[in-house]
C-alpha positions in Angstrom: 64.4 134.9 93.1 63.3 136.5 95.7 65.0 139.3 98.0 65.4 139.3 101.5 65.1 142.8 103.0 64.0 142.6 106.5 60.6 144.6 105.2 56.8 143.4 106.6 56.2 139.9 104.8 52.8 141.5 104.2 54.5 144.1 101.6 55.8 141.9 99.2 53.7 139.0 99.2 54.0 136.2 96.1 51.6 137.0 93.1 51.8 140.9 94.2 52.7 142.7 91.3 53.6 145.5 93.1 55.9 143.4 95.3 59.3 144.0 93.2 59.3 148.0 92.6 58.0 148.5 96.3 60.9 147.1 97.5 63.3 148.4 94.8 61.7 152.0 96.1 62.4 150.6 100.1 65.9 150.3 99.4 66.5 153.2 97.6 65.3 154.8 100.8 67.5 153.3 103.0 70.7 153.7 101.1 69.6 157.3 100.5 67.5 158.9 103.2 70.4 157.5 105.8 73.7 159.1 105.2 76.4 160.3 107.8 77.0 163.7 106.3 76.3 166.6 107.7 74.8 168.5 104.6 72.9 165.7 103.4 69.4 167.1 103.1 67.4 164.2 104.2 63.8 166.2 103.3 65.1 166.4 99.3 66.1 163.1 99.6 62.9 162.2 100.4 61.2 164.1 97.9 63.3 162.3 95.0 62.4 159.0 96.5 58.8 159.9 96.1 59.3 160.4 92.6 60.9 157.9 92.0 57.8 155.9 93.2 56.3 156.7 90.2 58.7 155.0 87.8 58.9 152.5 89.6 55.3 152.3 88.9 53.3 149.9 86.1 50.5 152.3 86.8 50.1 156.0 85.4 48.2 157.2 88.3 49.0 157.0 92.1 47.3 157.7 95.2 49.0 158.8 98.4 48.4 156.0 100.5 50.0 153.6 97.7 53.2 155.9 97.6 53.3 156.0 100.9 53.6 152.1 101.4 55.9 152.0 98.5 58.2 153.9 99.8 57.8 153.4 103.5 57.1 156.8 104.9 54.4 158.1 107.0 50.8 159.4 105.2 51.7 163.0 106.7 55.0 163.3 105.0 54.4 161.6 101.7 51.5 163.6 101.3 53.6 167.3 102.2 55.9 166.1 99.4 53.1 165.0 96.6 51.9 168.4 97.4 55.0 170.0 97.0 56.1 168.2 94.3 52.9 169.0 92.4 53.5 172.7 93.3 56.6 172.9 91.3 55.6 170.7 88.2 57.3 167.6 88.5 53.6 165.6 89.7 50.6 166.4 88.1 47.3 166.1 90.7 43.9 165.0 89.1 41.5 166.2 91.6 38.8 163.8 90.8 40.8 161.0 90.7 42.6 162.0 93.9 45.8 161.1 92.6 49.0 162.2 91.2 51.0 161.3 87.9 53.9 162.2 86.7 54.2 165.7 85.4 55.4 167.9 82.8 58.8 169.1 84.6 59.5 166.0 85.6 59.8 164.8 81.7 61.2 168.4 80.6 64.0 166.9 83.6 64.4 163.8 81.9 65.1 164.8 78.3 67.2 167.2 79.5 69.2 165.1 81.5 69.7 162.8 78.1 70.4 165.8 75.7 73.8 166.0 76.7 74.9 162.7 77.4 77.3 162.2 73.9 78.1 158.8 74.8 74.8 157.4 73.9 75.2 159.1 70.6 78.8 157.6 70.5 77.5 154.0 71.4 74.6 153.8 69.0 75.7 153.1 65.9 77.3 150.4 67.3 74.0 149.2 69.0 72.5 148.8 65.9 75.3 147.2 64.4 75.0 144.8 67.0 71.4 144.2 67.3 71.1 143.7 63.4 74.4 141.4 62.8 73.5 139.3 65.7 69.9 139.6 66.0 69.7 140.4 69.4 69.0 143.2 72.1 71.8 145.7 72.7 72.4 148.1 74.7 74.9 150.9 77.5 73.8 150.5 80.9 75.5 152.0 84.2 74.8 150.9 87.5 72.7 153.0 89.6 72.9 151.7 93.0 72.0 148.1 93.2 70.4 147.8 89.8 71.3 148.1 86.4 69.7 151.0 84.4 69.7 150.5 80.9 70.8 154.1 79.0 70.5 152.9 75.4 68.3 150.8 73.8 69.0 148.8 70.3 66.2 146.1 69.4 66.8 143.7 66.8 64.6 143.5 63.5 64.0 140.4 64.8 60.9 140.4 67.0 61.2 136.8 68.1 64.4 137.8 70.4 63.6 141.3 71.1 63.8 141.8 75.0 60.9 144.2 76.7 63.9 146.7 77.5 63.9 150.4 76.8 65.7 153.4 78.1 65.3 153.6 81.6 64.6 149.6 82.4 65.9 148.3 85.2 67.2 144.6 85.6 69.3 143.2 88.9 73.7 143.9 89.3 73.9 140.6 90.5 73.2 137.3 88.4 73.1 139.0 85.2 76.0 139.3 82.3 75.7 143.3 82.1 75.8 143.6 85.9 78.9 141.7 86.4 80.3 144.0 83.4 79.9 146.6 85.5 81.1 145.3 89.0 84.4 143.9 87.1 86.3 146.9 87.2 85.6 148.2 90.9 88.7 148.9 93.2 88.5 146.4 95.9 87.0 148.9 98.4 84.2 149.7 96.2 83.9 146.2 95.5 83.6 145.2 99.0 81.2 147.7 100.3 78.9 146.8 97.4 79.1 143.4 97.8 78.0 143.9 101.6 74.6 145.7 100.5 74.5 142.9 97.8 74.6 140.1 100.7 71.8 142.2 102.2 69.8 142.6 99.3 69.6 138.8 98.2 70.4 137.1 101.2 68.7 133.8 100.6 70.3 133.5 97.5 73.9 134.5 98.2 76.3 132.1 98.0 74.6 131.0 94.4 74.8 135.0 93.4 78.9 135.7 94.6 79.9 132.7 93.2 78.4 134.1 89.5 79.8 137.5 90.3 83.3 135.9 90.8 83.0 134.0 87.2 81.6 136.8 85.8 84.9 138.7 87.2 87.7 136.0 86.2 86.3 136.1 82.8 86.2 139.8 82.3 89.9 139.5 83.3 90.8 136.7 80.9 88.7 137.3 78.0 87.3 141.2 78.3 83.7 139.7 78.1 81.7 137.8 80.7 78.1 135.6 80.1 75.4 134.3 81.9 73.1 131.8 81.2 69.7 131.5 82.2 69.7 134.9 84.8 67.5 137.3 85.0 64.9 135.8 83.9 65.1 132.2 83.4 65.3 131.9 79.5 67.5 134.8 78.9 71.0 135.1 77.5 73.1 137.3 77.7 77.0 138.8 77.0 78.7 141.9 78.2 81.9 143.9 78.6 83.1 146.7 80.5 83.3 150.4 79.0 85.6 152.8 81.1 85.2 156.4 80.8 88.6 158.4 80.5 90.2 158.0 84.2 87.8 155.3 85.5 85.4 158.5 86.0 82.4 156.0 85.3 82.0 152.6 84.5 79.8 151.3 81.7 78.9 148.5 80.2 77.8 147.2 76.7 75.7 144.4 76.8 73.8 141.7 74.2 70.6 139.7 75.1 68.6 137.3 73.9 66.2 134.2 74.6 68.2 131.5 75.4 67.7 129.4 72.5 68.5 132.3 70.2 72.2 133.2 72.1 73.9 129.7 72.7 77.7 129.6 74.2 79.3 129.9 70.8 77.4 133.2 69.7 78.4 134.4 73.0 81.7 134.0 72.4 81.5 135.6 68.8 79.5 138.9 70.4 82.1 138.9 73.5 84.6 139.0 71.3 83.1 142.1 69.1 82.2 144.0 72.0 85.7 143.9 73.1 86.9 145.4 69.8 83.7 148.1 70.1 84.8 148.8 73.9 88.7 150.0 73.2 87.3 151.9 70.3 85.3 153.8 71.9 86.8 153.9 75.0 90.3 155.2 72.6 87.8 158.1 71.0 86.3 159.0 74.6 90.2 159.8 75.5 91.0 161.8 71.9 87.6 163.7 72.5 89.2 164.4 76.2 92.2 165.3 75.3 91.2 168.0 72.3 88.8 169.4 74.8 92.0 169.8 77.1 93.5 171.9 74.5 90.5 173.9 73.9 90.3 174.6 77.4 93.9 176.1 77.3 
């Protein structure tokens, strides 16, 4: 599957292997850089797109005119913001090399940002419970914009149906199990302005891609748990439900994987089925934790 973006044909080219995170990078500019409020700071909006570059990366080291066409700015600008963001830590620049990798404070940012996140700590014994019961890939994902970003990681003893995922891997919102999970529960103007950048996003494929979004939807109403056959990639399984934070604050999703052969339709059902039971558990001890840190508060 292909996206359609409206970007130079010449910039995502088939058999480019840098095709898929360039354009991930594009759009991230476009629904970040452009914003109607006033105190949007579109320079540091920049900057974190540049960075961003680099994960999207399969390569350690990058050079300024390859961020620069991944992430669509002029040579000037992206090279001001390497620069700058080498200054402060979060790039490291390899003079020889003439390129820049990701640095020290960008992975002292990281951990930190993980440290505190208690739901992950929460979710993973029942990851592992998952992945070793079932033999398949677990894991707690969130959405972060377009794309699914996968938060916790379970991999199944199993190595025949492990799935190349780890913290931090990104697969498609729309077409998969997990990304319909996490569209499910959206108030209907959430759900239509996403749907909109959708459409953009995967333009040649839409009609194919809502249709799975609204099954994906009816069955998370009916059963808790929605499937997909056969999505992301063309041999993979998977099954996921929703997991609301206290409030509908954030929405979550708990998801299984597997090759196809190893995660038919009546396995699905079976994990579907669990991950409903997993999901009201922990979403009832999210809201006990909540409210005992209401009366702490007090």
């Amino acid at each position: 599957m292909s996206d359609q973006t409206g970007e130079n044909p010449a910039s995502s080219r088939p058999g480019d292997p840098a095709a898929a995170p360039r354009e991930r990078v594009r759009q991230r500019r476009r629904s970040g850089v452009v914003a109607q409020d006033r105190d949007f700071v579109n320079a540091l909006a920049r900057g974190l797109v540049v960075l961003e570059a680099f994960g999207a990366s399969s390569s350690v080291w990058l050079g300024g005119a390859e961020v620069a066409e991944r992430v669509g700015l002029p040579k000037p600008t992206t090279s001001r913001l390497l620069q700058a963001l080498a200054g402060l830590g979060y790039l490291h620049y390899a003079p020889r090399r003439r390129q820049y990798r990701i640095g020290a404070a960008a992975l002292a940012l990281g951990f930190a940002a993980r440290e505190p996140f208690s739901l992950a700590d929460l979710v993973r014994p029942y990851l592992k419970q998952l992945a070793d019961t079932f033999a398949v890939h677990a894991s707690l994902a969130a959405r972060d914009r377009l794309d699914v970003i996968e938060l916790e990681v379970c991999h199944s003893l199993n190595t025949l149906v492990t799935l190349r995922l780890e913290v931090g891997s990104r697969i498609p919102l729309a077409g998969t199990a997990t990304g319909h999970a996490l569209i499910a529960p959206l108030a209907e103007a959430e759900l239509d302005y996403l749907l909109g950048l959708l459409r953009e996003r995967h333009a040649k494929h839409w009609d194919s891609l809502l249709a799975s979004i609204e099954t994906g939807r009816r069955e998370v109403a009916a059963q808790g748990f929605t499937t997909a056959s056969a999505s992301w990639n063309t041999d993979i399984n998977g099954v996921a439900v929703p997991l609301v934070a206290p409030g509908g604050s954030q929405v979550y999703a708990l998801a299984c994987g597997a090759p196809a052969r190893h995660l038919p339709a009546s396995k699905q059902r079976r994990i579907g089925e669990r991950l409903v039971e997993i999901a009201r558990e922990i979403e009832q001890r999210l809201l006990e934790g909540d409210v005992l840190a209401s009366r702490d508060e007090k």
